[in-house]
FILUM-574744 format. One record per residue (C-alpha): residue number from 1; residue in one letter; x, y, z. Coordinates in steps of 0.1 Angstrom, whole numbers, plus 5000, padded with zeros to 4 digits. Layout:
! residues N
site semi NUM	lumvo A	x X	y Y	z Z
...
END
This chain:
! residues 356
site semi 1	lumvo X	x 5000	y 5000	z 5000
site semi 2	lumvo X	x 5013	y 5034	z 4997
site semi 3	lumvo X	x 5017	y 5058	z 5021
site semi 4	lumvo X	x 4990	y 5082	z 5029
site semi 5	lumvo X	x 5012	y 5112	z 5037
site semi 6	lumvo X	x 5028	y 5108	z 5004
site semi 7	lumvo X	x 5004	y 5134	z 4986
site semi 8	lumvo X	x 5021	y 5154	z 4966
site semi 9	lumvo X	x 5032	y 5146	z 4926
site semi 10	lumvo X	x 5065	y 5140	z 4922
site semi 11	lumvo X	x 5091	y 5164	z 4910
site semi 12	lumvo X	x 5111	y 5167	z 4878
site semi 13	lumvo X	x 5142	y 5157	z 4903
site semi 14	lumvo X	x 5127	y 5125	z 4921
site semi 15	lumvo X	x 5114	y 5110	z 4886
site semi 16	lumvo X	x 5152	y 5112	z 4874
site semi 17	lumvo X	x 5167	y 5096	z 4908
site semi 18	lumvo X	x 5136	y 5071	z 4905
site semi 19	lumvo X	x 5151	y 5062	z 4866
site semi 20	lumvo X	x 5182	y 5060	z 4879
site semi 21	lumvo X	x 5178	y 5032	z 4906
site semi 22	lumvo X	x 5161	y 5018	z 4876
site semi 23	lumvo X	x 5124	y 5020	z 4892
site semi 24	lumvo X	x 5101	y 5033	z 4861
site semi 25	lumvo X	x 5067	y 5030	z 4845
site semi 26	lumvo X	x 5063	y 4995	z 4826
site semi 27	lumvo X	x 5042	y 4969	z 4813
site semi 28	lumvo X	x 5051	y 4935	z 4807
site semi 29	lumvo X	x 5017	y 4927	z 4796
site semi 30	lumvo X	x 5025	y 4957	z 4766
site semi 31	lumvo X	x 5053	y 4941	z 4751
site semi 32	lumvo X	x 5036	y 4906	z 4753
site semi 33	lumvo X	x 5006	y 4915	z 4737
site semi 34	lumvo X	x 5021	y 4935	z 4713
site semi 35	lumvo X	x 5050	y 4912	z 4707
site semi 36	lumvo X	x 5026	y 4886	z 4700
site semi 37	lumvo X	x 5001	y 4905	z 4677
site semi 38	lumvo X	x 5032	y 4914	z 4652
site semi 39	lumvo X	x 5045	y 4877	z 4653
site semi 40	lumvo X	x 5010	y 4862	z 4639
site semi 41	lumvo X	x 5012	y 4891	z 4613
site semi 42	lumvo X	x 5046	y 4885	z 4605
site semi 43	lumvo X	x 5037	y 4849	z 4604
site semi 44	lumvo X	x 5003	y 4851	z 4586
site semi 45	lumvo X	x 5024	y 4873	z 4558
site semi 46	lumvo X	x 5054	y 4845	z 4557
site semi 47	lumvo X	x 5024	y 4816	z 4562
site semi 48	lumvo X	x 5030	y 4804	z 4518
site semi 49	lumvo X	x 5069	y 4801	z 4530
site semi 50	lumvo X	x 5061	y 4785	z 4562
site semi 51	lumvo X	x 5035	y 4761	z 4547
site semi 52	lumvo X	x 5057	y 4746	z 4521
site semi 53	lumvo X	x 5087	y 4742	z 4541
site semi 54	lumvo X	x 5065	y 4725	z 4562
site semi 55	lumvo X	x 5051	y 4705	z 4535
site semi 56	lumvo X	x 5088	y 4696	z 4523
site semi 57	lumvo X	x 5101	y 4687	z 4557
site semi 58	lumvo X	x 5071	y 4661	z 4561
site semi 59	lumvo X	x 5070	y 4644	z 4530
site semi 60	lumvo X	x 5109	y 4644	z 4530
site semi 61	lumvo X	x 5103	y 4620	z 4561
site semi 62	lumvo X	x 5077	y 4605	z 4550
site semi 63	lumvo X	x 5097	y 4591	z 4521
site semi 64	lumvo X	x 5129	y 4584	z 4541
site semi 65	lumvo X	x 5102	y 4561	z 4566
site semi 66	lumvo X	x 5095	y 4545	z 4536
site semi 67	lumvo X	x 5128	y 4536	z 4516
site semi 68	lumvo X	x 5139	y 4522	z 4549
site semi 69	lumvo X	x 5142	y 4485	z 4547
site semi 70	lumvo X	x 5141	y 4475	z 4580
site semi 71	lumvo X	x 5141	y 4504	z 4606
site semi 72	lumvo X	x 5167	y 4501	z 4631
site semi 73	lumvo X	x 5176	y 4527	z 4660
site semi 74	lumvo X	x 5206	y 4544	z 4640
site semi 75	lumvo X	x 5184	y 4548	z 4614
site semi 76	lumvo X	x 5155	y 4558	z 4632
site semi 77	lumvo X	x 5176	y 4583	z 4656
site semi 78	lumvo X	x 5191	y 4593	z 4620
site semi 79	lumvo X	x 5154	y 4602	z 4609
site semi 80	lumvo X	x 5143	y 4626	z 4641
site semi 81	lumvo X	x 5177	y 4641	z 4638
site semi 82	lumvo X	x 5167	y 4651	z 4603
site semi 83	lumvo X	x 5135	y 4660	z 4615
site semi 84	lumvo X	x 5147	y 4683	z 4646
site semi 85	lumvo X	x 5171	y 4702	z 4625
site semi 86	lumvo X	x 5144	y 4711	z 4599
site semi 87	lumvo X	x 5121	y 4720	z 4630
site semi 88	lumvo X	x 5149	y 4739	z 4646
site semi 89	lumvo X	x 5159	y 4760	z 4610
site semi 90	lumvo X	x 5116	y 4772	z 4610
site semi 91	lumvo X	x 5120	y 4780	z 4644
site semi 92	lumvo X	x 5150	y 4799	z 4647
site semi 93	lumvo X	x 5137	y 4828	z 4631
site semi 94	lumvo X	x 5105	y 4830	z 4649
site semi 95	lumvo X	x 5122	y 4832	z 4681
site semi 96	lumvo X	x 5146	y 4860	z 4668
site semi 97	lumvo X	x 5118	y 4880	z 4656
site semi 98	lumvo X	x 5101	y 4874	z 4688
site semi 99	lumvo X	x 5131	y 4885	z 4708
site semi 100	lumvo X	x 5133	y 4913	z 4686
site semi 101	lumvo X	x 5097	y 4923	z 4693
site semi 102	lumvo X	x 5105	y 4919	z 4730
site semi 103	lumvo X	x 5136	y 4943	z 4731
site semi 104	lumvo X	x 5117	y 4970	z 4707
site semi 105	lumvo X	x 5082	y 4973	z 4731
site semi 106	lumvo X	x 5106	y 4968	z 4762
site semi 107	lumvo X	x 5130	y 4998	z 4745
site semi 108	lumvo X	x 5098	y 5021	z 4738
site semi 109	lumvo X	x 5087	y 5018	z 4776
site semi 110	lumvo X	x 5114	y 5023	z 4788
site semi 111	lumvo X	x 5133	y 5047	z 4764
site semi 112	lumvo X	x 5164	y 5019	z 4766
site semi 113	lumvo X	x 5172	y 5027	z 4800
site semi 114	lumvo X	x 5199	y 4999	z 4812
site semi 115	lumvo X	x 5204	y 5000	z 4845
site semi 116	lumvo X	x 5225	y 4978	z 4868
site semi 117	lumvo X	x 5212	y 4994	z 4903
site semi 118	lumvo X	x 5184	y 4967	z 4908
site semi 119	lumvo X	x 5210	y 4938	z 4898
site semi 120	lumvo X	x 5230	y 4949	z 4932
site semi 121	lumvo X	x 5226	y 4922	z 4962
site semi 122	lumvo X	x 5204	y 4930	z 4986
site semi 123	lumvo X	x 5200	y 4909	z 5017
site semi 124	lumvo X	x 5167	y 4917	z 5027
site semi 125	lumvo X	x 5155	y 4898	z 4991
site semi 126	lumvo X	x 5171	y 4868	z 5015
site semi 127	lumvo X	x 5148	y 4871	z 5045
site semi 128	lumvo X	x 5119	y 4847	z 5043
site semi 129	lumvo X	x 5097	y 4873	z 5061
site semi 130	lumvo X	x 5101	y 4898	z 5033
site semi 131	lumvo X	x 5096	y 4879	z 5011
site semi 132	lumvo X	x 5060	y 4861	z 5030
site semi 133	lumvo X	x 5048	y 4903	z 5030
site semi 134	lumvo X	x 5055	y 4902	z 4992
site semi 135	lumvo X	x 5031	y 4873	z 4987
site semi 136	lumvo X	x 4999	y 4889	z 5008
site semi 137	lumvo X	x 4996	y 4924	z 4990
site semi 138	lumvo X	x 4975	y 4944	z 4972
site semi 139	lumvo X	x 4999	y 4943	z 4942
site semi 140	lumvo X	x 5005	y 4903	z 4944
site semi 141	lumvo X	x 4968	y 4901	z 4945
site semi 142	lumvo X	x 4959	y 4926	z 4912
site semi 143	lumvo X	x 4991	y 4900	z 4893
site semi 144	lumvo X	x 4972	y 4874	z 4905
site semi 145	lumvo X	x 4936	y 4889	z 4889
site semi 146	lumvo X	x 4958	y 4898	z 4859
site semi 147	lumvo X	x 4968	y 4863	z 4852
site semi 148	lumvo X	x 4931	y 4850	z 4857
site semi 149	lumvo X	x 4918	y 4873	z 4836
site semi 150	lumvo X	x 4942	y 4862	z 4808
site semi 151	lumvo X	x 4939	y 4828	z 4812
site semi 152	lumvo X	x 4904	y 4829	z 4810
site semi 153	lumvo X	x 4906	y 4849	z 4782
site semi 154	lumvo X	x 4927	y 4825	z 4759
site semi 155	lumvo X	x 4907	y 4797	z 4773
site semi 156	lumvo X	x 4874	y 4812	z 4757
site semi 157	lumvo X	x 4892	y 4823	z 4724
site semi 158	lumvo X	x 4903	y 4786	z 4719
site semi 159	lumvo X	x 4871	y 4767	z 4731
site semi 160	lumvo X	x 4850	y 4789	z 4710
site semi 161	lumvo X	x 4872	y 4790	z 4683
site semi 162	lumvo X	x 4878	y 4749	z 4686
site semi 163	lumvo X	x 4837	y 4747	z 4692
site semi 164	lumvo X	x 4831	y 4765	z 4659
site semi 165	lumvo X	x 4857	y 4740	z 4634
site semi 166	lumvo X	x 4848	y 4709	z 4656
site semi 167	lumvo X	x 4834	y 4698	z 4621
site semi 168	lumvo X	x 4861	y 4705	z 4597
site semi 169	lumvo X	x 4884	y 4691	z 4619
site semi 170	lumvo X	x 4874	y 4658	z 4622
site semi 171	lumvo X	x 4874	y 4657	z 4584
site semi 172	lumvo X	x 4910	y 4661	z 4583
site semi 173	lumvo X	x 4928	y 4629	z 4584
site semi 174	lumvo X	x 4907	y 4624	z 4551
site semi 175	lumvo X	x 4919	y 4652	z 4533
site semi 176	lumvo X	x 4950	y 4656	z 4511
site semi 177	lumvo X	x 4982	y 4666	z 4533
site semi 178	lumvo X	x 4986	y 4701	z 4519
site semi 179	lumvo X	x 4952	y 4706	z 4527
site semi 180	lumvo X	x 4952	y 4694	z 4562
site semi 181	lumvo X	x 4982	y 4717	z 4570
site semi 182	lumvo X	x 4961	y 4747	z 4550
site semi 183	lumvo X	x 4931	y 4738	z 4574
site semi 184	lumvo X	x 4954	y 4734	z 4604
site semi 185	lumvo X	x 4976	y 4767	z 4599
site semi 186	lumvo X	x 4940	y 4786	z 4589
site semi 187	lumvo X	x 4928	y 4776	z 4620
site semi 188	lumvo X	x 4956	y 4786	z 4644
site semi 189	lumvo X	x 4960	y 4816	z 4626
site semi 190	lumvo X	x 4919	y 4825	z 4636
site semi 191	lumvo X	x 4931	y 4815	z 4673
site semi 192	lumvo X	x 4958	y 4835	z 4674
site semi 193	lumvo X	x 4940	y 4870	z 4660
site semi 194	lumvo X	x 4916	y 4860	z 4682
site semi 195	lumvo X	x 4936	y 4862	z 4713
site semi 196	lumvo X	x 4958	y 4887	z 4701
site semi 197	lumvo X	x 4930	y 4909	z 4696
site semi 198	lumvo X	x 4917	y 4907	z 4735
site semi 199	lumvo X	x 4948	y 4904	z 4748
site semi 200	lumvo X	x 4961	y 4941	z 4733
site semi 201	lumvo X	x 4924	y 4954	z 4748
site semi 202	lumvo X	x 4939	y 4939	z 4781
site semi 203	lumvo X	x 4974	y 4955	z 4777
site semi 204	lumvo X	x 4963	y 4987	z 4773
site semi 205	lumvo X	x 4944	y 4985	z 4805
site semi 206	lumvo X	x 4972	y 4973	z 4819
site semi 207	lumvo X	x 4992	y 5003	z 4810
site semi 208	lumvo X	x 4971	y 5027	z 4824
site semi 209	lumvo X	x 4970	y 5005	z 4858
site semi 210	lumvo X	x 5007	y 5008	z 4859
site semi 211	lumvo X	x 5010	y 5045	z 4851
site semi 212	lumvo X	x 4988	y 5048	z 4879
site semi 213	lumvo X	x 5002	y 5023	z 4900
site semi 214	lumvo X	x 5036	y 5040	z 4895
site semi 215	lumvo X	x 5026	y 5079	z 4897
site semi 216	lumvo X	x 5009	y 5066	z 4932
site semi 217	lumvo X	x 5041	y 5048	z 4946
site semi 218	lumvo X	x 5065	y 5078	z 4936
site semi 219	lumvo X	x 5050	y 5102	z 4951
site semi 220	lumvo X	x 5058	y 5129	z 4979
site semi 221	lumvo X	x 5052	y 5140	z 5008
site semi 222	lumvo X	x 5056	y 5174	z 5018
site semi 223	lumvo X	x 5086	y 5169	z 5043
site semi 224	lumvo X	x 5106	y 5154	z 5013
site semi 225	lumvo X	x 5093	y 5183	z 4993
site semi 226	lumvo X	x 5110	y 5208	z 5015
site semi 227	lumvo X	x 5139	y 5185	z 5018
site semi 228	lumvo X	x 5143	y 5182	z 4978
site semi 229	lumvo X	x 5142	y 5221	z 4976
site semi 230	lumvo X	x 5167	y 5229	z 5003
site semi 231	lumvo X	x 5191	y 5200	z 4987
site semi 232	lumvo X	x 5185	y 5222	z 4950
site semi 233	lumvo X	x 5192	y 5255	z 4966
site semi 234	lumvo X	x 5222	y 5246	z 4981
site semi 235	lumvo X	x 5234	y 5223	z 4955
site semi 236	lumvo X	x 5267	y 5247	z 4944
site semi 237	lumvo X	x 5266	y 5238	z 4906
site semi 238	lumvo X	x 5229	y 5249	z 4904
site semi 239	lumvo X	x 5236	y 5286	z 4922
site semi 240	lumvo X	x 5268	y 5285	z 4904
site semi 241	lumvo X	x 5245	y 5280	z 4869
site semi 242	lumvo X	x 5216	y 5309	z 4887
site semi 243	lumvo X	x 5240	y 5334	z 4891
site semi 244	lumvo X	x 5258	y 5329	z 4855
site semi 245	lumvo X	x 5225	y 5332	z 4837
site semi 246	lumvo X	x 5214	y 5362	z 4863
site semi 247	lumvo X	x 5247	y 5378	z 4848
site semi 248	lumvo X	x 5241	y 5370	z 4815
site semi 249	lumvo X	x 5205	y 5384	z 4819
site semi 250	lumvo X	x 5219	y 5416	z 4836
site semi 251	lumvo X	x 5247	y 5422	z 4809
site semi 252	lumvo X	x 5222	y 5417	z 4784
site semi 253	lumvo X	x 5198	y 5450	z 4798
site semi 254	lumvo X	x 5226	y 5467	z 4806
site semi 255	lumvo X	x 5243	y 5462	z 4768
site semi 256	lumvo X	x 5206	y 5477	z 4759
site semi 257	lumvo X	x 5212	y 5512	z 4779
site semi 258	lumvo X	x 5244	y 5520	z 4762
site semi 259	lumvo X	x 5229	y 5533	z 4729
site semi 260	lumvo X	x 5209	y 5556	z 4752
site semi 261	lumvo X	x 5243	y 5572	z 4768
site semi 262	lumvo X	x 5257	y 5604	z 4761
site semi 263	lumvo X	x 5293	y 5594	z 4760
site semi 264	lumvo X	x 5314	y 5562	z 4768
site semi 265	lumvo X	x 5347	y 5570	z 4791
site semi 266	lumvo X	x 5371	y 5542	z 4782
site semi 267	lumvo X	x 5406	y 5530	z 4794
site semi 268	lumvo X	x 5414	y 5528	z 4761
site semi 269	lumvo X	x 5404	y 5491	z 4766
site semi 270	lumvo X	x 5408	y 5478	z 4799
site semi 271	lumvo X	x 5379	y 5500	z 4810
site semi 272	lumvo X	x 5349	y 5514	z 4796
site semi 273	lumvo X	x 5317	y 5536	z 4815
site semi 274	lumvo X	x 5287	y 5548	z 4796
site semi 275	lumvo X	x 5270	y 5578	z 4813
site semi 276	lumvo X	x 5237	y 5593	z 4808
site semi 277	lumvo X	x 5228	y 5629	z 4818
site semi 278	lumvo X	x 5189	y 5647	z 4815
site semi 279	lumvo X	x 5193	y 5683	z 4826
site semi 280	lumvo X	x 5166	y 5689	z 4850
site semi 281	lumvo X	x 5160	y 5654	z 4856
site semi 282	lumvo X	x 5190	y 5642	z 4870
site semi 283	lumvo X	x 5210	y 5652	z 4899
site semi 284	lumvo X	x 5240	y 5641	z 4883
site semi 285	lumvo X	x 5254	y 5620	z 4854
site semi 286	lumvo X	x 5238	y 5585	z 4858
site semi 287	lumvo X	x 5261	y 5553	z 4847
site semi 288	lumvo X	x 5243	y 5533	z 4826
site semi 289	lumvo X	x 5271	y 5506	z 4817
site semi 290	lumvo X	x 5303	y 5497	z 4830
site semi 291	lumvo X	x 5326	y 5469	z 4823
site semi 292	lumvo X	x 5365	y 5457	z 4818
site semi 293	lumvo X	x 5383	y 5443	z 4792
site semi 294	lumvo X	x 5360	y 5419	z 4767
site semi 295	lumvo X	x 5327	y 5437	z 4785
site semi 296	lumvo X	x 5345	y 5473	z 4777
site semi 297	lumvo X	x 5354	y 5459	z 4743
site semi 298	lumvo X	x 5314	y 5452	z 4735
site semi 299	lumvo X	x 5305	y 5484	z 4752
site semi 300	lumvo X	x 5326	y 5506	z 4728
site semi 301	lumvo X	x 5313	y 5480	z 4699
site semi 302	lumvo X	x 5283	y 5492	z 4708
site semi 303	lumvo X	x 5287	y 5531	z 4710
site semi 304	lumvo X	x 5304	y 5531	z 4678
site semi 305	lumvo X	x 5276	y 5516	z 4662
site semi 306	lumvo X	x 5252	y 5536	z 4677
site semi 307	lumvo X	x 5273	y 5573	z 4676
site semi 308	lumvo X	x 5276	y 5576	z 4708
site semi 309	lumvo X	x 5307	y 5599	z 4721
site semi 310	lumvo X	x 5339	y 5580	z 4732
site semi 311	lumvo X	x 5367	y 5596	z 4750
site semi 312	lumvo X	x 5397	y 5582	z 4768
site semi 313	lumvo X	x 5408	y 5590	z 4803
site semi 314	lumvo X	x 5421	y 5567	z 4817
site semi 315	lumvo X	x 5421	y 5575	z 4855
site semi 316	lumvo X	x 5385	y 5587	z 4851
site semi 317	lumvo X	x 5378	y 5554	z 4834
site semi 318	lumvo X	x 5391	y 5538	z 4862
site semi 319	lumvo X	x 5380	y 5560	z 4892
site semi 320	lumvo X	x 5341	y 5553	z 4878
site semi 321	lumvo X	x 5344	y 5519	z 4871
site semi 322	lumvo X	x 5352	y 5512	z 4909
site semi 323	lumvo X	x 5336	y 5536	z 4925
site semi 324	lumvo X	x 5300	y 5535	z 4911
site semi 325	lumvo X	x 5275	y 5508	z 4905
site semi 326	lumvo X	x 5254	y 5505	z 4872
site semi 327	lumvo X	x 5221	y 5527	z 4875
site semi 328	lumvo X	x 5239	y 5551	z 4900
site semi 329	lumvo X	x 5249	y 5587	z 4899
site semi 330	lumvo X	x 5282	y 5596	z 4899
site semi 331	lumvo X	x 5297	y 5611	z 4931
site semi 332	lumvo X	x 5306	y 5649	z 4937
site semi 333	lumvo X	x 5345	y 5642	z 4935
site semi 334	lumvo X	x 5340	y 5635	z 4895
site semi 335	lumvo X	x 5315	y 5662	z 4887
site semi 336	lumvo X	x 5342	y 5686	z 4873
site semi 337	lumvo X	x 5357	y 5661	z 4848
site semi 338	lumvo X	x 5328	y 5647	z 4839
site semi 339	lumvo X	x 5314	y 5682	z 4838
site semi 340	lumvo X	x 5339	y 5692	z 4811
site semi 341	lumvo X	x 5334	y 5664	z 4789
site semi 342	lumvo X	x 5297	y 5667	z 4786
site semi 343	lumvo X	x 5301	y 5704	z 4777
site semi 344	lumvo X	x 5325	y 5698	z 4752
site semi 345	lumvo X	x 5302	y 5669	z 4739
site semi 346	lumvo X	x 5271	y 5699	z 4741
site semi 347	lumvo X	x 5294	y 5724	z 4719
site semi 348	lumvo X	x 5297	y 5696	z 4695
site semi 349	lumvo X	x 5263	y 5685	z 4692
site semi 350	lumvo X	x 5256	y 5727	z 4688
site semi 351	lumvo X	x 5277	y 5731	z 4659
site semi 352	lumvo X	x 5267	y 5703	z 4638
site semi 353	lumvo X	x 5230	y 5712	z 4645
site semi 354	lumvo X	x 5244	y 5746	z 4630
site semi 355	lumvo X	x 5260	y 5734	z 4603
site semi 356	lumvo X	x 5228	y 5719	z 4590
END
């Protein structure tokens, strides 16, 4: 049963751990079905091959029982030798391709996970007692309904199937060999649709059971919840990874601002500060960027391309860059040097509105 306090859905995290120990949603009863409905159509397709390799194989022994003389145990071992090869050679590729079916619905389920974590020794799978709880619960019990169910299904699908031929069948030792096996393969070909058809009904219940089943046994409480969260916020790769993309993200609005600036201060290189000033507005010159060596690289890029003013100064490059932070004014002691670069930037502005 599963616990009651576990109420909660499980997370993106737990699901991953849960894959990992190799604990995830499947259905054996998916790949069976399934498995079995493409072998009797692979089969039903192959059936002319089938049938007269079949055919060949008996009549081959037929004729080799009778050009024996006198049948002795070498000869007769010799004949079912013969006769278990050929058997083997038509089977051999009906258990590949049911393997093959096996591994493919398995592979889909599960998205090829192989994992080795359930193939560890465990010594409670030793104690008896365990093992006793196993038996007596609510899952043992649906496995056990499961298997009823298909049992009882196959069961009908036959004695109907057999109830409906009864006729035709006991015609067959009178009928020409390669009719009887026509009539024979016909026949367990009806069977096999037959079951193959409420069997997949069945799987597909199944498979919703055992999403359910699963979602229900993974799930949280809200204690492991907190835990969970606690272990992600203080897991150092995953602040280290918050804080890069908060610094990409902040770069990114701040690389935005520098068109807007009245003129870049760089270092030439090493240093570069964008400043905005609104006369009447602001208090003093406001920096809108800042940044050193490939940030002031992309910050000049970026004036350039947008006009914007760039002078160096390298100790007032400098002197900003460490004393104010982005979205700040600048402090008293740089007023006079920033002072006299915007007023020479004002007197250029003035004459090339002039000019025009």
């Amino acid at each position: 049963m599963a616990d009651s306090s576990k109420t909660e859905k499980a997370t993106e995290k737990k699901r991953r751990d849960e894959r990992k120990k190799g604990n995830i949603f499947f259905s054996r009863d998916i790949v069976n079905a399934f498995g079995f409905v493409t072998l009797a159509f692979v089969i039903r397709l192959l059936a002319p091959l089938i049938a007269g390799y079949s055919k060949n194989m008996m009549t081959k022994s037929i004729a080799e029982l009778g050009r024996a003389d006198s049948l002795s145990l070498a000869s007769a071992g010799e004949i079912l030798r013969g006769i278990f090869i050929d058997f083997f050679l038509l089977a051999v590729p009906v258990g590949l391709l049911a393997a093959a079916c096996a591994v493919v619905f398995t592979g889909v389920q599960t998205r090829f996970l192989f994992s080795t974590a359930r193939l560890k020794p465990q010594l409670t799978r030793l104690n008896p007692a365990n093992g006793l709880k196993r038996l007596f619960t609510l899952k043992s019990a649906v496995e056990l309904l499961k298997a009823l169910i298909k049992f009882a299904i196959i069961g009908s699908v036959v004695y109907n199937t057999l109830k409906d031929l009864i006729n035709d069948i006991v015609k067959t030792p009178g009928m020409a060999l390669e009719d009887s096996l026509g009539f024979i393969a016909k026949s367990i070909y009806s069977i096999a649709i037959g079951i193959a058809v409420y069997v997949a009904l069945f799987a597909i219940a199944d498979y919703l059971y055992q999403w359910w089943e699963y979602e229900r046994e993974i799930r949280m409480t809200k204690q492991e919840l907190k835990e969970e969260f606690k272990q992600t916020e203080g897991d150092p790769q995953i602040k280290a990874r918050i804080k890069d993309v908060q610094r990409k993200m902040a770069a990114m609005r701040m690389m935005r601002k520098v068109p807007t600036a009245d003129v870049v201060i760089t270092n030439p290189t090493h240093y570069a500060v964008a400043l905005k000033y609104t006369p009447g507005v602001d208090d003093a010159p406001i920096v809108v960027a800042k940044g050193k060596d490939y940030v002031a690289l992309k910050i000049i890029e970026i004036a350039k391309k947008h006009d914007v003013y760039i002078t160096q100064n390298k100790p007032l490059a400098r002197g900003l860059y460490e004393a104010v932070d982005i979205g700040k004014p600048i402090p008293e002691e740089f007023y006079k040097p920033v002072a006299d670069i915007l007023a020479y930037i004002y007197r250029l502005k003035r004459k090339s509105a002039a000019s025009l």
